[in-house]
N, C-alpha and C positions, 0 to 999 in steps of 0.2 A: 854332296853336290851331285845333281843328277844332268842328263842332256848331255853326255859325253865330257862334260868339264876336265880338266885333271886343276887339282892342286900342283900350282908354281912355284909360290914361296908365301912370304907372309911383309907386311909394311914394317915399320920398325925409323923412330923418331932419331932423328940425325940432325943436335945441334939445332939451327933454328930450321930447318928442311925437316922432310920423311925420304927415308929409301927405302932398298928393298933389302932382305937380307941375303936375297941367290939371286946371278942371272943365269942361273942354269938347267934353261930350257934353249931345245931345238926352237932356233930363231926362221919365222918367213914370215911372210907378207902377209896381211888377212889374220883378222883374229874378231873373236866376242871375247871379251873378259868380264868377270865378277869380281865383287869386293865381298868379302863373305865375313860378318862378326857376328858372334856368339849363334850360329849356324844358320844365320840369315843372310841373304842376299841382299844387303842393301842399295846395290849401284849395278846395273849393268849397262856396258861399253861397246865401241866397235871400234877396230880400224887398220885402215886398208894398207898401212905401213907396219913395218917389224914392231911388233908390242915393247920391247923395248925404249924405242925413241918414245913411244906414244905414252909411256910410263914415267921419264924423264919429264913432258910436260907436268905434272902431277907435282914432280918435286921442285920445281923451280918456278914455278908460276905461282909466289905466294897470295896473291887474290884471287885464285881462283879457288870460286866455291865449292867444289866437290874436294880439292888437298885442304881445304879449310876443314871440309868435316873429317877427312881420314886423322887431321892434326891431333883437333880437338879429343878424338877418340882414344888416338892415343897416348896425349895427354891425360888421360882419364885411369890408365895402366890398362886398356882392351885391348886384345888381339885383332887384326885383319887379316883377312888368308888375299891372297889373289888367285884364281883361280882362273883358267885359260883354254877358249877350244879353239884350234884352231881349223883357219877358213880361207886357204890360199885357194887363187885363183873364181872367188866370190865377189862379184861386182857391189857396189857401192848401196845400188836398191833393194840387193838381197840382203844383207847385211844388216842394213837398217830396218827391212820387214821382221829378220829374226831377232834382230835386238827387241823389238817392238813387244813379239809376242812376248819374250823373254821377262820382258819386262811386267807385264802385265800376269802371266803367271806366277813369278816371283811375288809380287806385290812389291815392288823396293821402295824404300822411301827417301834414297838419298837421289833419285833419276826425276826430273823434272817434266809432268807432265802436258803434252802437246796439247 
């Protein structure tokens, strides 16, 4: 994973949820994260709260459609990495500019097109 990324931890199927299997990353405010399987990027994120909480939405929101596809996959026995840059003190429009490119260089195909 390139663009300063670091590897977090990885997703991992819990009962009828996904969690993660570390929270053991330096926690702040402002983040891009990736969902990264079989060394594709399939989803890139943003947000302007501790990634954490923002990670939490994922597993407890079962209709939502992006934990649906991490489920599905891992249901399948595939790995998901999460991977993490952090971006404190990064307003809301920059954020979502560099998601954007982000996106568009990766090619993801689990990010829904604007």
């Amino acid at each position: 994973m390139e663009y300063g990324f670091e590897l977090l931890t990885r997703w991992t199927p819990y009962k009828e949820k996904i969690g993660l299997e570390s929270l053991a990353w330096t926690e702040t405010a402002g983040w891009i994260y990736a969902f990264v399987a079989h060394d594709r990027v399939r989803y890139v994120g943003i947000t302007t709260m501790v990634l954490r909480s923002r990670m939490d939405t994922y597993r407890d929101m079962p209709n939502d459609r992006v934990r649906t596809l991490i489920r599905n996959y891992l249901d399948e026995g595939n790995e998901i990495e999460l991977y993490g840059l952090r971006r404190p003190n990064v307003s809301q429009t920059e954020l979502e500019k560099e998601e954007s490119q982000l996106i568009s260089i990766f090619e993801t195909d689990w990010n829904v097109r604007r």
